[in-house]
N, C-alpha and C positions, 0 to 999 in steps of 0.2 A: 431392719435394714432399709429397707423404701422409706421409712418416715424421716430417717437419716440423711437418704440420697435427696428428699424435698430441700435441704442447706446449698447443695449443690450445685444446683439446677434449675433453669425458670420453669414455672409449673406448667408449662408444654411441654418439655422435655422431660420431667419428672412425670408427666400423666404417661407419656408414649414410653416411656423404658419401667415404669411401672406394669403399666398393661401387658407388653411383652412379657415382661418377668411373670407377674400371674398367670397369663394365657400357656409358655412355658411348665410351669410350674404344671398346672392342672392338666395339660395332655401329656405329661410325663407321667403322675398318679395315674391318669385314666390309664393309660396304654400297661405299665407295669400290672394294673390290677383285672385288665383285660389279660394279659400272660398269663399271668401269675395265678386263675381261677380258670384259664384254658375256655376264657370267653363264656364264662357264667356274671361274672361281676364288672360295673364298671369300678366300684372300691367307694361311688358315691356314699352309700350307706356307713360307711367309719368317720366323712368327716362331721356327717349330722351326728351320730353317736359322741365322737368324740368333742363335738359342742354342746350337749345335753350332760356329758358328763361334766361338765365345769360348777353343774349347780345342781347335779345328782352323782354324786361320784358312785354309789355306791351299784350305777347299771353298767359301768364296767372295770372289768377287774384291776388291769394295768393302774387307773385311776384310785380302786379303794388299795391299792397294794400300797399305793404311794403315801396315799393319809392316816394308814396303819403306821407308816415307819418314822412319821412325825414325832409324836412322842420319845418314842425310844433314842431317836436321834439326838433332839434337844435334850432332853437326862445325860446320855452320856459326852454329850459337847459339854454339856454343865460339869463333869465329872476331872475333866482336861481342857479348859476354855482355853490356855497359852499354847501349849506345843500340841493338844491333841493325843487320840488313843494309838497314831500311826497306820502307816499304808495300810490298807486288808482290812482295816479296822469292819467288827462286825457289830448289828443290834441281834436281839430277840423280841421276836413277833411274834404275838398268837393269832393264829390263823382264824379268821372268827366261820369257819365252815366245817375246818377239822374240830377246830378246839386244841390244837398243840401247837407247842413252842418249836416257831422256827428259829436258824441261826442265819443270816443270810450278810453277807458282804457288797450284795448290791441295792443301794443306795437311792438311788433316783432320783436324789435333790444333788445339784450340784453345786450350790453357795455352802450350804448346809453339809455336804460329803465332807468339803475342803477344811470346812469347822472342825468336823470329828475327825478330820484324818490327819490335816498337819497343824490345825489351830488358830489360835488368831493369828498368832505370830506370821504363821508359815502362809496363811491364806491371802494378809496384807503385801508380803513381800512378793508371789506369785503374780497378785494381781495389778501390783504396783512393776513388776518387771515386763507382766503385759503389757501394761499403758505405756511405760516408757518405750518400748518398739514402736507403736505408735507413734509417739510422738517424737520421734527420734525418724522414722517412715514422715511423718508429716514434712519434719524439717528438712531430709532430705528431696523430697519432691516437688515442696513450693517453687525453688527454681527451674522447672524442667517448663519447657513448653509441653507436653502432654500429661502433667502431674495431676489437675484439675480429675481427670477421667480414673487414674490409677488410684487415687486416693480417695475420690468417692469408692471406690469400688474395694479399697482394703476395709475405708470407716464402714461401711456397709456391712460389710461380712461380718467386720468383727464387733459393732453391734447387735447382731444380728448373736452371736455363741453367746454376746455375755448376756443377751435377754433368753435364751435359749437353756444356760447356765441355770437360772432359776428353778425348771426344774428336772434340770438333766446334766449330767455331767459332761458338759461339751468340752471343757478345755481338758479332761483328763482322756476324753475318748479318741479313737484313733485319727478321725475327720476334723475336731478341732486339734489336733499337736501337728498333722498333716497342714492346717492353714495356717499355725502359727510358724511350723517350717516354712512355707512360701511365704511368709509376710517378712519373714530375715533374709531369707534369698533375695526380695527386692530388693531391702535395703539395701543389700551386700551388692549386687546389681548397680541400684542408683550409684554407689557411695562409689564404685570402681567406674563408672564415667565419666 
């Protein structure tokens, strides 16, 4: 979403609403993980793990659970590449600690869910009915005198779900359908002024 808003903005203003956003960003983690651990943890230690796992996946779980479901995904995409296995669609994992066959429905790739779940067919048309909001949001706010700031801030965000999409399921979870609702309420908004 920041590397977005740099189109935006002259790169003094993309530096100072980037910073904010970061600074934001990390005393909200701190404080949550200061709660959340009742002031044992600042939460610093998960985002170094969670950047060691990128090139060791296997020192955290969340991460080898994910490259476990690789395979089974792509097979069974391969299985329904047009319409897909449908909603709920599940793989089988083996668990390499137990040694048994899990059944699980959740997914954690989200380009890839939408493959196994409604297809290519279904994944094109979604994501093609996304962009069209956009750009349907673009065109109506290029007129506005304050559209400059709204539309950085819509293209941002929703930069932001569809790199996020990768490997999580943001447009199916409840925060991305929540932004996609307020990205039609603008429009709806613009379009009735």
């Amino acid at each position: 979403g920041l590397a977005v808003l740099f189109f935006f903005f002259s790169w003094q203003r993309w530096l100072r609403i980037g910073t904010t956003i970061i600074l934001v960003w990390f005393t909200l983690f701190t404080l949550l993980h200061v709660i959340g651990s009742r002031g044992q943890s600042l939460g610093w230690d998960l985002i170094g793990l969670r950047l060691a796992s990128f090139t060791r996946p296997q020192i955290e779980e969340s991460t080898i659970t994910r490259m476990m479901l690789l395979t089974p995904m792509t097979q069974a995409i391969h299985q329904q590449p047009l319409l897909g296995s449908g909603l709920g669609a599940m793989v089988s994992v083996i668990d390499p600690r137990t040694k048994t066959i899990l059944r699980t429905p959740y997914l954690d790739w989200g380009y890839l869910e939408l493959l196994l779940e409604i297809g290519i067919i279904g994944t094109i048309a979604y994501i093609g009915w996304i962009m069209t909001t956009i750009t349907h949001l673009w065109h109506q706010l290029k007129q506005k005198k304050y559209a400059k700031e709204i539309l950085a801030a819509c293209v941002g965000a929703f930069a932001s779900l569809l790199f996020m999409e990768i490997t999580a399921p943001a447009f199916t979870h409840m925060y991305g359908i929540l932004s996609l609702v307020a990205f039609f309420l603008l429009i709806k908004s613009v379009s009735v002024e």
